[in-house]
C-alpha positions in Angstrom: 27.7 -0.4 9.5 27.4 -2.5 12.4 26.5 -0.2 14.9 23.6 0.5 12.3 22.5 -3.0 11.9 22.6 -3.0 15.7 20.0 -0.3 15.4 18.0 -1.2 12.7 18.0 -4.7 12.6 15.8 -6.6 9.7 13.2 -7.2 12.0 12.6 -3.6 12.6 12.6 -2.7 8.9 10.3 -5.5 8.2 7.9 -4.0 10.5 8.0 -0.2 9.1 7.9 -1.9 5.8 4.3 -4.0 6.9 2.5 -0.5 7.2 0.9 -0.6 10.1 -1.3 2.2 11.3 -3.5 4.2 9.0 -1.1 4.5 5.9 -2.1 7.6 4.9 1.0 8.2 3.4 0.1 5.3 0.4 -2.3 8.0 -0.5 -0.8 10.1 -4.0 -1.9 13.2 -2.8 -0.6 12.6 0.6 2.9 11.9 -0.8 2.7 14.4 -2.7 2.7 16.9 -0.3 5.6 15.0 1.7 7.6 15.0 -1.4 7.0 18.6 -2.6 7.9 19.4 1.1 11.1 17.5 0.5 12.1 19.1 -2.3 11.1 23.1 -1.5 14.2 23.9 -0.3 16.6 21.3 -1.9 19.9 23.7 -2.5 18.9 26.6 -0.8 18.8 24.5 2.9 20.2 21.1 2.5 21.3 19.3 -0.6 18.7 16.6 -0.7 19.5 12.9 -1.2 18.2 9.7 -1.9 14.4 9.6 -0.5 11.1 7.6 -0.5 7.7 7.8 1.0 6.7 4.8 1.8 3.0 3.8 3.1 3.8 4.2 6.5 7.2 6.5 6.7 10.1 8.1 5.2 13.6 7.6 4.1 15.9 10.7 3.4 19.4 11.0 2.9 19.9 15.1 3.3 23.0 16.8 4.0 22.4 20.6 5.7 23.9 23.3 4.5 26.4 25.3 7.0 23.8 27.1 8.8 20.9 25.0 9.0 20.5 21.9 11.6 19.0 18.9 10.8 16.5 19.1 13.7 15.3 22.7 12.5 15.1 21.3 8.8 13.5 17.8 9.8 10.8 19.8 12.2 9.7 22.1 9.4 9.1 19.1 7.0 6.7 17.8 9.8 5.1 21.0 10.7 4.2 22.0 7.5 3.3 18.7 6.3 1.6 18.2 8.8 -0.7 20.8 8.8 -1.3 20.3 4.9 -2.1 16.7 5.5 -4.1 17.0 8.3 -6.1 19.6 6.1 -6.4 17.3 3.0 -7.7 14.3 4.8 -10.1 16.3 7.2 -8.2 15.2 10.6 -6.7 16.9 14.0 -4.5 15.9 16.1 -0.8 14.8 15.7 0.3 13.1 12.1 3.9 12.8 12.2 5.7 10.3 15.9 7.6 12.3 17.9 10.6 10.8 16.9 12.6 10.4 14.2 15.7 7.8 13.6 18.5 9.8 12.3 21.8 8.3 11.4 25.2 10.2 10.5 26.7 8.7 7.5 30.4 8.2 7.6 31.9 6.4 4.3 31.1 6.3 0.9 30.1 2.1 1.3 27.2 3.3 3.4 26.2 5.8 1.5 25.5 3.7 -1.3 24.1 0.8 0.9 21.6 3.6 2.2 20.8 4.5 -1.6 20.2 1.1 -2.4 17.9 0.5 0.5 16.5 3.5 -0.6 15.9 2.4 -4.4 14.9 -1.2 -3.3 11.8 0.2 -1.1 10.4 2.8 -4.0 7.0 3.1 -4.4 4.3 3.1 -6.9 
């Protein structure tokens, strides 16, 4: 937990949660797509977790199943998305940063902290 606070310090989450940037994301149809795209392979890939779209970003808690890699997984999400997005809102180019900001879970109390944080940040 502290190594995690030393990541994501309120500061930083205060920003994401400001929704800079174009916030295409606090379109419905947009998150609908992200969350159907979440969901496709809940079971069959990953069992999915806790998870919200928010205006400007994502939360997921998703375990992979033995074969698959997070990376693979997380990549597909933003590929396809991507593309779908990119197609619903007439727009070329890149949708999704580079990067992503994963973190292992390691205990049971973070898990739920996660979920919580999760919950707390729900939208509409």
């Amino acid at each position: 937990m502290a190594e995690y606070d030393r990541l994501f310090n309120a500061r930083w989450e205060q920003w994401l949660d400001e929704s800079y940037g174009q916030c295409l994301l606090a379109k419905p149809p947009v998150r609908k797509v992200v969350g159907q795209a979440l969901i496709h392979y809940d079971g069959a890939r990953y069992r999915l977790g806790p998870r919200v779209v928010a205006p400007n970003h994502v939360h997921v808690v998703v375990t992979p199943l033995e074969e698959y890699k997070l990376s693979i997984i997380s990549q597909n999400w933003k590929s396809y998305t991507a593309h779908v997005i990119n197609r619903l809102v007439q727009h070329k180019g890149a949708f999704w940063e580079k990067e992503s900001f994963d973190h292992v879970v390691r205990s049971s109390a973070e898990s739920e902290r996660i979920a919580s944080y999760i919950q707390n940040h729900k939208v509409g």
